[in-house]
N, C-alpha and C positions, 0 to 999 in steps of 0.2 A: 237830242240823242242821249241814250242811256249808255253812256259809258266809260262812267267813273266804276274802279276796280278790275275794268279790263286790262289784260299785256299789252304792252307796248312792243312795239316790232325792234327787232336788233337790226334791221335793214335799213337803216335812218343815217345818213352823212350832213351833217350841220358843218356846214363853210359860209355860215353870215359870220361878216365881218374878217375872214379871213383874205377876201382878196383874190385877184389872178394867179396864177406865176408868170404868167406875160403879160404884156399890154396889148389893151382893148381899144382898137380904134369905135371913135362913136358911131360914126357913121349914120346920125339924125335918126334912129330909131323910135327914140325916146319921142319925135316933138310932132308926133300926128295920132294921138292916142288912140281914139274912137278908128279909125282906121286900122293903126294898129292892131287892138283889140274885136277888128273884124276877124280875125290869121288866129282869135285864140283855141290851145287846146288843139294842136297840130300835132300831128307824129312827128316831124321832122325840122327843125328852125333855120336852118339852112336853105327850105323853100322860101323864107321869108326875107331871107339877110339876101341870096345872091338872082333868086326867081329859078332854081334847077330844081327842074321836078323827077326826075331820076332818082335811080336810089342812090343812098344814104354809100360816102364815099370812106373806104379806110380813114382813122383819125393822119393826120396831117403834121400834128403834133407831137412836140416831146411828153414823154409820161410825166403826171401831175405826182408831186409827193401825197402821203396821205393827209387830209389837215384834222388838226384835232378839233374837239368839237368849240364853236365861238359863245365867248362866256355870257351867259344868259340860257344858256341851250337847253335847260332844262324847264321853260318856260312853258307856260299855258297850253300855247300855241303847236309847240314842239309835242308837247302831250297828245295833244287832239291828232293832231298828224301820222303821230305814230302808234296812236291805237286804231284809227282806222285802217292804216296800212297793216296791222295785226290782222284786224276784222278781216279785208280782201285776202292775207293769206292763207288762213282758217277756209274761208268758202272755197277759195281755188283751191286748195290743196284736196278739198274732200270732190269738188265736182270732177279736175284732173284724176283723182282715183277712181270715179264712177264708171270713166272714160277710158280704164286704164291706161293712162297715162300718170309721171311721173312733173309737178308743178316746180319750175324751179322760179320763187319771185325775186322781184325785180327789187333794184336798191332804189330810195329813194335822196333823192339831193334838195338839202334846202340852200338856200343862195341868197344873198343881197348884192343888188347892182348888176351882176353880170356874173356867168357861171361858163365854162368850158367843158364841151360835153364830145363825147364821140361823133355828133353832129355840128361843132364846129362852134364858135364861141356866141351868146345869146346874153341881151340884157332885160332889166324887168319888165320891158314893155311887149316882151314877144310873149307874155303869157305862161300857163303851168303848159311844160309841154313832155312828152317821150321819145327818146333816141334809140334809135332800135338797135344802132352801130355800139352800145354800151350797154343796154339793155338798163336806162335808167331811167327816173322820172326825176324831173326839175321841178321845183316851186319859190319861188320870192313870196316868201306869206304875206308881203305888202298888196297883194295881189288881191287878198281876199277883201283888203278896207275897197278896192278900189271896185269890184265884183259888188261889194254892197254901194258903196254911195256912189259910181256912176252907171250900173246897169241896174239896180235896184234890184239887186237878187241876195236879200240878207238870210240870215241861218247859219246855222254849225251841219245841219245835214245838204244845204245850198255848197259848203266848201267840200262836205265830204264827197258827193255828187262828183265833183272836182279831182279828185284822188282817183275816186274808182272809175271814171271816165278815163285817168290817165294810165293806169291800171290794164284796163280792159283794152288798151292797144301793147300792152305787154301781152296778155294774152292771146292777140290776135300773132305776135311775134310766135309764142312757145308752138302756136297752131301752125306757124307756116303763112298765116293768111297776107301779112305785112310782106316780106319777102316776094310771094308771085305777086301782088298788086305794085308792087315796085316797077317790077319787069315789065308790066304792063303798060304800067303809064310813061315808062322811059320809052316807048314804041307807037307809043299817042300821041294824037293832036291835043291845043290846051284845052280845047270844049272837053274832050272825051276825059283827059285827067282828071279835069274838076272833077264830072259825073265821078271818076274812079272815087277820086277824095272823100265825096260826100258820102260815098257808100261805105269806106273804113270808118269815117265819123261816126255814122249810124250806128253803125255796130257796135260800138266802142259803148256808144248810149243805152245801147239794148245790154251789152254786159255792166255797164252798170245797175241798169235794174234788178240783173237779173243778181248780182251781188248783193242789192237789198234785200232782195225779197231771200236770198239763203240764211242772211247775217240776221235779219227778224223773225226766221225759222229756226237757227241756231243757238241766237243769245238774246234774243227780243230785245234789238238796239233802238227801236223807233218811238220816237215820240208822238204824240195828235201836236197836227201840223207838219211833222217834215215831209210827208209826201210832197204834199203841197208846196215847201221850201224845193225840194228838188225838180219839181214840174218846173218852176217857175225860173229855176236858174235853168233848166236845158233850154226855156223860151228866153232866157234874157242873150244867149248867145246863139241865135238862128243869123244864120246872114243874114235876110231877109231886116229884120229890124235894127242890125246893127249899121249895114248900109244906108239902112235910111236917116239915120243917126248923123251918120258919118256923112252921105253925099246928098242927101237928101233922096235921091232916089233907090230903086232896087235894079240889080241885072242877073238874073236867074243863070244866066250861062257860065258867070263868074262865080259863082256858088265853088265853096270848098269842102264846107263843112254839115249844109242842112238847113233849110229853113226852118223858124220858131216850130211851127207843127208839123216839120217831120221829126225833129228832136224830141218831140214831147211825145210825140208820136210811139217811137222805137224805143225811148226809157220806159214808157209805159208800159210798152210788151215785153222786155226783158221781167218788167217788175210783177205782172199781173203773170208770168210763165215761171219765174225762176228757172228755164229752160234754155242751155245753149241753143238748140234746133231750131229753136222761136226768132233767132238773133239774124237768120238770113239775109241781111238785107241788101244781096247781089241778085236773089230771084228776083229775078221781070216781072213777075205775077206779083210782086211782093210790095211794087215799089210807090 
């Protein structure tokens, strides 16, 4: 990706190394990874930690001080991060205007070990995820060594995929779409939830694309090859393969997030559309 000399976002909170202010029960999250890493890239981690698929509950907790940033923060990594999150704000800000609407984005939280969020507290094994209850995105950038060396989806545009997938369910929030599919599936059986899930997943895929393809209209961030990194990370996280990983078999009813080719599916149509319209993917006809 091209994008050395671009800004960097002021939306960036760096608490590695800083710690909880409470204590974390473990609660064995950590010791079923592949499993684990079926649940990645969820709106919510509190579907993971307790099994409530309802919506997302008031925080529960005392307010967190602010932490300053953890020394090292102006690292590599910390860079990549938070000019992609620049990039997403740039494109959202101009498509929310198209739309008149008004983009308000979201903050991003980087973390090691375990992070407290308006969704309740989560460790690195639940993935990069967004909490609608804060309007924030979480990441453990250990996340990314593990994205490459166990599901074999390496790149700098395979992590950023990653961002603007986490991104594009902030989006779905400022739209409203999070909120009713909440309601919905708090009134669902678990087969119908799932279906719900998969379909905000989709989406979220499809606003990713459709973020590449404004961000390589805007500031020609792309490189020969990162489609391709990004194809390949929306297929390295389909349930479908990752169950089979994990249990060796698949069960389509237990789907959350999308099989490998509907993910590659939906990134691809956001990306070949740069169009929200395109990103449907609650139409029947569509699915």
């Amino acid at each position: 990706m091209r994008l050395e000399g671009e800004r960097e976002s002021a939306n960036v909170e760096d608490r590695r190394g800083a710690g909880l202010p409470i204590g974390v029960a473990g609660g064995g999250i950590g010791t079923v990874v592949l499993v684990v890493l079926a649940l990645l890239m969820g709106v919510d981690p509190r579907e993971i930690l307790s099994g409530d698929t309802g919506p997302a509950a008031p925080p529960q907790y005392a307010p967190e001080s602010r932490y300053a940033p953890a020394e090292g923060a102006s690292d590599e990594a910390r860079r990549f991060v938070s000019r992609v999150l620049a990039s997403t704000e740039d494109v959202w800000t101009a498509v929310f205007r198209e739309n008149g609407r008004r983009y308000d984005p979201p903050r991003l939280v980087l973390f090691s070990g375990a992070a407290q969020s308006g969704c309740g507290v989560a460790g690195t094994a639940v993935g990069p995820f967004y909490c609608p209850a804060d309007q924030q995105v979480y990441i453990d950038l250990a996340f990314f060594r593990d994205m490459e060396r166990k599901l074999g989806a390496p790149g700098d545009f395979a992590r950023a995929y990653v961002i603007a997938h986490e991104v594009g369910h902030h989006v779905q929030t400022e739209f409203g779409i999070t909120q009713r599919v909440a309601q919905l599936r708090a009134r669902a059986g678990e087969e119908q939830s799932n279906a719900l899930s998969v379909r905000v997943e989709l989406q979220a895929d499809c606003l990713a694309g459709v973020w590449a393809r404004r961000a390589q209209e805007m500031r020609g961030i792309l490189d020969k090859g990162d489609v391709e990194e990004g194809i390949n990370a929306a297929a390295a996280v389909g349930d479908d393969r990752l169950q089979r990983r994990a249990r060796g078999e698949v069960v389509p009813e237990s789907f959350t997030h999308g099989s490998s080719a509907q993910r590659v599916r939906w990134f691809r149509t956001g990306l070949s559309s740069g169009d929200l319209r395109a990103c449907d993917t609650f139409d029947p006809a569509r699915s």
